[in-house]
C-alpha positions, 0 to 999 in steps of 0.5 A, spaced: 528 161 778 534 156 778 541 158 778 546 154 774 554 153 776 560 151 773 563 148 780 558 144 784 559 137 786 553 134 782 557 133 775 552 127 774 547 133 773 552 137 767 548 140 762 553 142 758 558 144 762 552 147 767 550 145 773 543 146 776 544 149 784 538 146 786 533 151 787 528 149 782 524 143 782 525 138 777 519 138 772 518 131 772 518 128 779 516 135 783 516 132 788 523 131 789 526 135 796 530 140 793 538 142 794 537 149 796 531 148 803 526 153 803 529 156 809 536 159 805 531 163 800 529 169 804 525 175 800 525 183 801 518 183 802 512 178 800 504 179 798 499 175 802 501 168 802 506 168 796 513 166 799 520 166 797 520 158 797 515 160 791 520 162 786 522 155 786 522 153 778 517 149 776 514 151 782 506 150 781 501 146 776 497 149 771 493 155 773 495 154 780 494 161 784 501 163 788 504 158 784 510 164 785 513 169 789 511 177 788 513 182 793 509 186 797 504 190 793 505 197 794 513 196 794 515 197 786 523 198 786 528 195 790 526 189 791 530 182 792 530 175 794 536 172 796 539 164 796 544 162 802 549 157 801 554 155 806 560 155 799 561 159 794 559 158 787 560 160 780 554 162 776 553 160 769 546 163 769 540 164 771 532 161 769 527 165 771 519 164 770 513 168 770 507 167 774 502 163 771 496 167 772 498 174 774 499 180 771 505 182 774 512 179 773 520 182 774 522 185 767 530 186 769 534 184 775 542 185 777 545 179 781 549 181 787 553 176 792 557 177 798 564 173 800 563 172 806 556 172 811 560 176 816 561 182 811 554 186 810 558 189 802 553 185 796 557 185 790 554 186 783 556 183 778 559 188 772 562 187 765 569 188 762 568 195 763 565 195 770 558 196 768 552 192 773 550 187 768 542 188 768 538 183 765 532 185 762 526 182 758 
């Protein structure tokens, strides 16, 4: 996945008015060190060797196996993965990409957020009306 932001600092990175949060990889030099530090991805519950870190966009080459993240096997709802930042940001937009070689991907998701660290309550984002805003595919 990739997030997309109106507010970051990088404005030499605006695509339309858009930033990339950085938790992507760059497609073109995927060597870069990403903006968001595997350390700030957390998930609900992992399979095998498939990381939070691995949710990266563009994380992986070809038909490369774990090139994702995929929660635990035998857990089918309510599962999440989580980016941490130290500011707030206003989301634009999200990216997400299946795996490259696995029957198994996210048909919807919700984003949620929290105001402050030390505040347990997650947010999710609604519509005008104050429905949760689902994303389905």
């Amino acid at each position: 996945m990739e997030v997309y932001v109106t507010n970051d600092e990088n404005a030499w990175l605006n695509q339309g008015g858009y930033v990339p949060l950085g938790v992507g990889l760059d497609p073109n030099d995927p060597g870069l060190v990403p903006k968001i530090s595997d350390y700030a991805l957390h998930a609900s519950s992992r399979a095998d060797d498939s990381l939070p870190r691995h949710a990266r966009l563009n994380h992986g080459q070809g038909q490369q196996l774990g090139a994702c993240w995929s929660p635990a096997e035998d857990l089918h709802t309510d599962q999440w993965l989580q980016i941490q930042h130290d500011r707030s940001y206003i989301v634009a937009g999200v990216i997400t990409q299946g795996a490259y070689n696995l029957d198994r991907w996210v048909t919807s998701y919700k984003l949620a957020f929290r105001f402050r660290q030390d505040v347990p309550t997650w947010n999710i984002y609604t519509n005008s009306e104050g429905e949760e805003k689902v994303k389905s595919s």
